[in-house]
BAVOKOL-76973 format. One record per residue: residue number from 1; residue in three letters; x, y, z of N, C-alpha, C in turn. Coordinates in nm, 4 decimals. Last residue first. Layout:
BEGIN
i, aa, n_u, n_v, n_w, ca_u, ca_v, ca_w, c_u, c_v, c_w
NUM, Ala, X, Y, Z, X, Y, Z, X, Y, Z;
...
END
This chain:
BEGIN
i, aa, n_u, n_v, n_w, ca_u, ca_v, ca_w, c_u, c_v, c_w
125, Unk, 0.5473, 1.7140, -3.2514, 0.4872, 1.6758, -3.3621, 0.5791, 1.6353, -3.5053;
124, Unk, 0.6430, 1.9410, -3.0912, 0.6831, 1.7757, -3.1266, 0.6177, 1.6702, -3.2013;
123, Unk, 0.5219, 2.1589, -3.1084, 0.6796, 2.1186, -3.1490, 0.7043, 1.9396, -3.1387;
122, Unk, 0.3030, 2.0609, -2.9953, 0.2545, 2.1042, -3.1414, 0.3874, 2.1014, -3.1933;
121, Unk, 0.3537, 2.0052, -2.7016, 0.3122, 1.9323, -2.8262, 0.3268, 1.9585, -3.0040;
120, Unk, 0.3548, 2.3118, -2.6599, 0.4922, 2.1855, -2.6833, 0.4654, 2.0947, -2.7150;
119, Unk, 0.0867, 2.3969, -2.6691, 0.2303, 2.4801, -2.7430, 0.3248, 2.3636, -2.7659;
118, Unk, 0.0320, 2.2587, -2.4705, -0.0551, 2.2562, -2.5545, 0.0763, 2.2836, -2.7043;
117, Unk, 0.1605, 2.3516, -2.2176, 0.1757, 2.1975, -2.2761, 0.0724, 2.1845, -2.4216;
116, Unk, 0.3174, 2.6242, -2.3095, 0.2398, 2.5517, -2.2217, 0.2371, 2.4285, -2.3089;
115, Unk, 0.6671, 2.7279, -2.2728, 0.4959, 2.7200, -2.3679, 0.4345, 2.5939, -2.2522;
114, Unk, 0.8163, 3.0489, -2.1447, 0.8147, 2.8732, -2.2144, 0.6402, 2.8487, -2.2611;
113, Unk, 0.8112, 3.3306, -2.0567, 0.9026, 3.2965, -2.2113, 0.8570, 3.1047, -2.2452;
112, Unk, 0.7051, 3.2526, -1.8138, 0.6580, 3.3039, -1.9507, 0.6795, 3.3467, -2.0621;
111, Unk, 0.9190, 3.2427, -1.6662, 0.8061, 3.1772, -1.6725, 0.7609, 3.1652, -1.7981;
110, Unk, 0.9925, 3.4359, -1.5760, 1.0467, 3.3993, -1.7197, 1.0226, 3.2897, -1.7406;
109, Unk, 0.9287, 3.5324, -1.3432, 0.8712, 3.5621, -1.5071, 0.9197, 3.5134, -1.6044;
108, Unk, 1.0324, 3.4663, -1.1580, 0.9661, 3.3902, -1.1786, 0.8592, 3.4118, -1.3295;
107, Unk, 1.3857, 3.4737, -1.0404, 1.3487, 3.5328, -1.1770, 1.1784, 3.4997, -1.1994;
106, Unk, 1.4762, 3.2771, -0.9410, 1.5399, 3.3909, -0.8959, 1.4757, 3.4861, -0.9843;
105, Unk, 1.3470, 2.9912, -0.7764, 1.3680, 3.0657, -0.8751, 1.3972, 3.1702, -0.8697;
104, Unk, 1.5528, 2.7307, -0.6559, 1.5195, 2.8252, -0.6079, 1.5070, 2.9385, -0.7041;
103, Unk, 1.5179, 2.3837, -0.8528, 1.6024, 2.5768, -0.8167, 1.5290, 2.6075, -0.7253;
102, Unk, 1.6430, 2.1009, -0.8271, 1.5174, 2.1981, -0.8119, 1.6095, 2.3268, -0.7740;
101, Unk, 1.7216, 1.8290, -1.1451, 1.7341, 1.9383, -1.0394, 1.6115, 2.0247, -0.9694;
100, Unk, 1.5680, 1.6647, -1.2418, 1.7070, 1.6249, -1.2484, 1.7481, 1.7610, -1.1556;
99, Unk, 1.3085, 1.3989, -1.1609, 1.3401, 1.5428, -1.2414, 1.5024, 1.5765, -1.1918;
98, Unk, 1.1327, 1.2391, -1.2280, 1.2446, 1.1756, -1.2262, 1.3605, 1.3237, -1.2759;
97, Unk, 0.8419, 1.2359, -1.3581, 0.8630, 1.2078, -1.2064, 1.0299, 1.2496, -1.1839;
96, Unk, 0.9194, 1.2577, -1.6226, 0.8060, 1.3611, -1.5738, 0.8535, 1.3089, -1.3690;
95, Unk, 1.0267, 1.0178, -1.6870, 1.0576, 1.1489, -1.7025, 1.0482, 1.2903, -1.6054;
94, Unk, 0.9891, 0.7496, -1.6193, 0.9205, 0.8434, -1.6044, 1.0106, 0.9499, -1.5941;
93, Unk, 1.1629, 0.5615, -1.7493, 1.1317, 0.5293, -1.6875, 0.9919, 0.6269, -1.6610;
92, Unk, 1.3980, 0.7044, -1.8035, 1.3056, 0.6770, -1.9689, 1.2035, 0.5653, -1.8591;
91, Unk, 1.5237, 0.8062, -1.5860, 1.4601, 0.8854, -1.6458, 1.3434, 0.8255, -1.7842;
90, Unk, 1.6217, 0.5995, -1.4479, 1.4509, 0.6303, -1.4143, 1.4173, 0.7288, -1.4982;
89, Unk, 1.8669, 0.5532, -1.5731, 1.7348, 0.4910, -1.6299, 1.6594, 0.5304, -1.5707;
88, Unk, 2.0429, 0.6412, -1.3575, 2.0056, 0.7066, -1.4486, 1.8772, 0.6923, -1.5275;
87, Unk, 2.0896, 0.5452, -1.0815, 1.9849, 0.4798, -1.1866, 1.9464, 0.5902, -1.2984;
86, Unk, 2.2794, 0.6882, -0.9636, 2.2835, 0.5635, -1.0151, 2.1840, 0.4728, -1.0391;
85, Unk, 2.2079, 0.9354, -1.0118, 2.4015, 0.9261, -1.0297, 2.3511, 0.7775, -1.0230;
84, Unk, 1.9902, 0.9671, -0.9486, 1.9676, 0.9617, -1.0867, 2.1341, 0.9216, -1.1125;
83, Unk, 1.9461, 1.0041, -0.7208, 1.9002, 0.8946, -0.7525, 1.9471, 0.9091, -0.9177;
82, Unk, 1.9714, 1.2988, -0.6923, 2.1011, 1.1895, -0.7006, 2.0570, 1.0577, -0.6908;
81, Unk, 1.9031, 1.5510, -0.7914, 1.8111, 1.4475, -0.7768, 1.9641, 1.3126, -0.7970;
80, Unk, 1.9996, 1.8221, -0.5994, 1.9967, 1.7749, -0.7400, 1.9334, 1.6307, -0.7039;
79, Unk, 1.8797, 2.1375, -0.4900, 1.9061, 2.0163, -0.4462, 1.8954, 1.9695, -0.5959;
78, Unk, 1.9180, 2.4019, -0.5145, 1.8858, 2.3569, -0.4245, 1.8779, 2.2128, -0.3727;
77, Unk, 2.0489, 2.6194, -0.7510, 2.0191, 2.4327, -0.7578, 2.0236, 2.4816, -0.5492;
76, Unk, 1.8888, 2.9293, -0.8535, 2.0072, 2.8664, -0.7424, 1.9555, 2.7158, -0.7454;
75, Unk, 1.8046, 3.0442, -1.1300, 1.7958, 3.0520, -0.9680, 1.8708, 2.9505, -0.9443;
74, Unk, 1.6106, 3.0762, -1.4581, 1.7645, 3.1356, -1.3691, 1.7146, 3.0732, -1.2362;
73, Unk, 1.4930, 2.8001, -1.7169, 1.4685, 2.9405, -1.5792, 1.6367, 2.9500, -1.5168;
72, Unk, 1.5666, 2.6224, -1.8175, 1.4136, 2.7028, -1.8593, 1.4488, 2.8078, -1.7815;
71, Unk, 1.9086, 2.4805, -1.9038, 1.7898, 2.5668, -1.8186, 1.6755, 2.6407, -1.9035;
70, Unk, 1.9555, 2.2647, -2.1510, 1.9336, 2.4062, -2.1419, 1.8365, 2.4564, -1.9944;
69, Unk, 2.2007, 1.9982, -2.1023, 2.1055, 2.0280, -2.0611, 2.0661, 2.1873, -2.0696;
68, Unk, 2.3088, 1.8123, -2.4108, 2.3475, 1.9423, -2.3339, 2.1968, 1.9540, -2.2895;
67, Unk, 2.3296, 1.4791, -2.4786, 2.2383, 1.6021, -2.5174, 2.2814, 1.7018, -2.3885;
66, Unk, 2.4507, 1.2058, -2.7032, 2.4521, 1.2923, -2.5738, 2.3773, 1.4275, -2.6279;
65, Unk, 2.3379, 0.8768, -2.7810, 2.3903, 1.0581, -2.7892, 2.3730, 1.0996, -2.6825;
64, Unk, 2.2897, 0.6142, -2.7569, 2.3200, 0.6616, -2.8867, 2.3148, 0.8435, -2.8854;
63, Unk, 2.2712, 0.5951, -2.4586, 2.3878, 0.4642, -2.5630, 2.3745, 0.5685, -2.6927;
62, Unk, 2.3355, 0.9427, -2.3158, 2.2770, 0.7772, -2.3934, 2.3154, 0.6875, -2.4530;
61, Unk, 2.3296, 1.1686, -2.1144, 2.3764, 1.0683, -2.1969, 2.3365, 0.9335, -2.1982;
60, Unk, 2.3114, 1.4649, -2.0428, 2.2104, 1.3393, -2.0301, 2.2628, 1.2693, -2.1264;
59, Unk, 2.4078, 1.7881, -1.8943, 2.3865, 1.6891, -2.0013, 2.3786, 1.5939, -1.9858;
58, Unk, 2.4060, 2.1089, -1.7436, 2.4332, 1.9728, -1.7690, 2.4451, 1.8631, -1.8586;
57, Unk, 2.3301, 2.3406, -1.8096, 2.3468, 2.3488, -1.6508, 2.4304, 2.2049, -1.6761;
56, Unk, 2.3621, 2.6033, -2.0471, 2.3605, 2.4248, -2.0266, 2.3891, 2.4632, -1.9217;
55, Unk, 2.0752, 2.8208, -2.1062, 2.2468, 2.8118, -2.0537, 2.2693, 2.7474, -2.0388;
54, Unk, 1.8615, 2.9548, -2.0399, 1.8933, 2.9779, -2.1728, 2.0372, 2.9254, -2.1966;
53, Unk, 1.8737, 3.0945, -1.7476, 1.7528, 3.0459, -1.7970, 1.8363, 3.0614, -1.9878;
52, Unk, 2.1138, 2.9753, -1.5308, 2.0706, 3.0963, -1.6021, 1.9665, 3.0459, -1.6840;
51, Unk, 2.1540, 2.8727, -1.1794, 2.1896, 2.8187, -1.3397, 2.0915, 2.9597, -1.3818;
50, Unk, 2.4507, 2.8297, -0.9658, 2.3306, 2.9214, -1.0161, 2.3475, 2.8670, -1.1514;
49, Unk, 2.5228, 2.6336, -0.6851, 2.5444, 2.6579, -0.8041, 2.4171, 2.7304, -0.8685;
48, Unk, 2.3967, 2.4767, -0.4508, 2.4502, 2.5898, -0.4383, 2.4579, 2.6385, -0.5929;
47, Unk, 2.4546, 2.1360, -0.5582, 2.3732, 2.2197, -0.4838, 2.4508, 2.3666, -0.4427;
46, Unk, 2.5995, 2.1175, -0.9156, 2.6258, 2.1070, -0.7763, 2.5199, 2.2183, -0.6902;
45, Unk, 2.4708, 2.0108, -1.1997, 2.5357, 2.0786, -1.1669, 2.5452, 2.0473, -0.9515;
44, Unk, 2.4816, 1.6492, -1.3428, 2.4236, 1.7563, -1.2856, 2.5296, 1.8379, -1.2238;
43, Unk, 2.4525, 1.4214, -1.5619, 2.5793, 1.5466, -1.5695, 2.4843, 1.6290, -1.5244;
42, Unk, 2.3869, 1.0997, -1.6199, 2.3508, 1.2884, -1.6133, 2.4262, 1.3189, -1.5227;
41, Unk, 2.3838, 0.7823, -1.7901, 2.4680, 0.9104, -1.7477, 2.3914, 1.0477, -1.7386;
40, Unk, 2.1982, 0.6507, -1.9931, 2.3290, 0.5909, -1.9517, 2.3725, 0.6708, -1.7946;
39, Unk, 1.9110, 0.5943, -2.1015, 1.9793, 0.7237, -2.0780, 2.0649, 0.6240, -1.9845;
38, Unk, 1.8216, 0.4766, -2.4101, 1.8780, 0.4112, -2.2537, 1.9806, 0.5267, -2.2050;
37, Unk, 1.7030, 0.7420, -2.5900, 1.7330, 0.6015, -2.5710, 1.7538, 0.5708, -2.4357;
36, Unk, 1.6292, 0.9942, -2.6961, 1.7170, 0.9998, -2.6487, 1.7900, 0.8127, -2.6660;
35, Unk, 1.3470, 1.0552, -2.7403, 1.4435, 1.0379, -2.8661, 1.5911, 0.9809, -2.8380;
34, Unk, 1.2496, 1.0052, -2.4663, 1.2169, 0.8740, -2.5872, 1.2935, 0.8877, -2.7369;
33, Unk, 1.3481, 1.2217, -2.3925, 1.4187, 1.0651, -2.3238, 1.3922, 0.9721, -2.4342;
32, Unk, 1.1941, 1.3968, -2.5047, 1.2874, 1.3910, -2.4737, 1.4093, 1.2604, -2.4850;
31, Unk, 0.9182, 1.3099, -2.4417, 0.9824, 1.3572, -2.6013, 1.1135, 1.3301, -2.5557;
30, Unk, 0.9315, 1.3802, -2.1571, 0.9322, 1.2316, -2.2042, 0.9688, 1.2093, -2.3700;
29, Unk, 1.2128, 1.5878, -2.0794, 1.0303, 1.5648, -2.0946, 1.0630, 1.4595, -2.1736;
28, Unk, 1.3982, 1.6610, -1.8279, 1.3463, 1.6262, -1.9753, 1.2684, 1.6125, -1.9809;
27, Unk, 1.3807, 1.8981, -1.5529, 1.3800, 1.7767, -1.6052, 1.3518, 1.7666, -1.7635;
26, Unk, 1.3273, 2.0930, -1.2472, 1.3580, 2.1308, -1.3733, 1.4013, 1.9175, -1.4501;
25, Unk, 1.1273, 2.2443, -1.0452, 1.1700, 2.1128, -1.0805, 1.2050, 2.1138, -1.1872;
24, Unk, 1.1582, 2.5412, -0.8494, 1.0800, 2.4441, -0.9698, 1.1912, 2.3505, -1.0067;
23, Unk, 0.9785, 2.7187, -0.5519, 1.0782, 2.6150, -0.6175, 1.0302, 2.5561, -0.7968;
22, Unk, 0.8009, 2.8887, -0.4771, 0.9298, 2.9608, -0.4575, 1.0603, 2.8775, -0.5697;
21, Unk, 0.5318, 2.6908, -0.5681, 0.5912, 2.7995, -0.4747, 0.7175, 2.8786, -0.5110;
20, Unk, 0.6808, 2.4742, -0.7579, 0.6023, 2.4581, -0.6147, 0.6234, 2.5749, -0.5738;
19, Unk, 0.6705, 2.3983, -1.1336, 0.6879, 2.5271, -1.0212, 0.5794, 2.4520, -0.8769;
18, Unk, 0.8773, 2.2051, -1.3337, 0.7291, 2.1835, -1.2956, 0.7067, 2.3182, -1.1243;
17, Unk, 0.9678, 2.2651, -1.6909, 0.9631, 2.3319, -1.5171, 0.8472, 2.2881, -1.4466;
16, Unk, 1.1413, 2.0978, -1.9245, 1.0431, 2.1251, -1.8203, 1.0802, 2.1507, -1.6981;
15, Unk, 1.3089, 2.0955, -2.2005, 1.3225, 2.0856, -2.0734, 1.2054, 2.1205, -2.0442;
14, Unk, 1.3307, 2.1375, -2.5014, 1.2897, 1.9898, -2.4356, 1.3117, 1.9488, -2.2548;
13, Unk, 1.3879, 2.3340, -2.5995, 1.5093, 2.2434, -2.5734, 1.4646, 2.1415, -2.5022;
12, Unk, 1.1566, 2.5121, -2.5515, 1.1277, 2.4432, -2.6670, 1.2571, 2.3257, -2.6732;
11, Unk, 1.0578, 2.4190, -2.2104, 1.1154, 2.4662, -2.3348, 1.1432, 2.4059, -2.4672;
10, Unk, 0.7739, 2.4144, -2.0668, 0.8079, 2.3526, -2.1424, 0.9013, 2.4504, -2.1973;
9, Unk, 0.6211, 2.3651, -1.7122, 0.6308, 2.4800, -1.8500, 0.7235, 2.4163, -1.8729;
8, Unk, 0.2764, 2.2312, -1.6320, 0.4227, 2.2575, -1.6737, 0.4704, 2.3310, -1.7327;
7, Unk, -0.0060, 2.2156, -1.6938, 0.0191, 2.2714, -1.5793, 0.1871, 2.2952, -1.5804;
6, Unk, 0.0289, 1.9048, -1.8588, -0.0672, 2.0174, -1.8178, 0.0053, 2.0485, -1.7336;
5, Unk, 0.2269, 1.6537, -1.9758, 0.1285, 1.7063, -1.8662, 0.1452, 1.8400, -1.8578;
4, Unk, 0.2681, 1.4471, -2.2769, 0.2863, 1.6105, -2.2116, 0.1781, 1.5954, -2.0855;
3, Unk, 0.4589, 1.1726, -2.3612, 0.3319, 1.2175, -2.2758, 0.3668, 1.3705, -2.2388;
2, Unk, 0.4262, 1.0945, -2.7611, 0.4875, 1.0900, -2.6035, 0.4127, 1.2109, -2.4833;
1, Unk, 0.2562, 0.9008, -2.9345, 0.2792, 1.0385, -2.8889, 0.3377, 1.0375, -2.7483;
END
């Protein structure tokens, strides 16, 4: 079973929000990466840039596929995780640590359109 942590919010597109305050960490979830393979390549958007909750911001490529990234949430990239332009691999590495952008959320209810980690298990099943 691949690893869900508590306290996250989960789309059912296999993204996660992990929320600090004002900010959230947006990333694959370990389901994710582990269907994925030797993540090769991510395709992040640029600091400043607005992403929409329901909308590819990016995409994560693998020796065996590529996958369009869906935002969980709307707000502004504040910073993108550029360890990842050249070790892409930290993602099947830890997922959950190894998060691929942080917004500034512009929206914080829509929160509650994603499922809790209990909920996103049960899709990945």
């Amino acid at each position: 079973m691949a690893k869900v942590i508590e306290g996250l919010y989960y789309a059912e597109s296999h993204e996660f929000v992990k929320v600090d305050g004002e900010f959230g960490y947006i990333g694959i979830t370990d389901y994710a990466q582990s269907q994925l393979g030797n993540v090769v390549y991510v395709d992040m958007p640029e600091e400043g840039d607005e992403v929409t909750a329901g909308e590819e911001f990016g995409a994560v490529e693998s020796v065996k596929a590529a996958s369009d990234l869906i935002s969980p949430v709307s707000g502004e990239v504040v910073e993108v995780n550029e360890a990842l332009e050249d070790e892409p691999e930290l993602i099947n590495k830890d997922a959950f640590e190894n998060w691929i952008i942080k917004v500034r959320l512009s929206d914080p209810s829509e929160l509650d359109n994603l499922l809790d980690a209990a909920a996103y298990e049960d899709i990945c099943k």
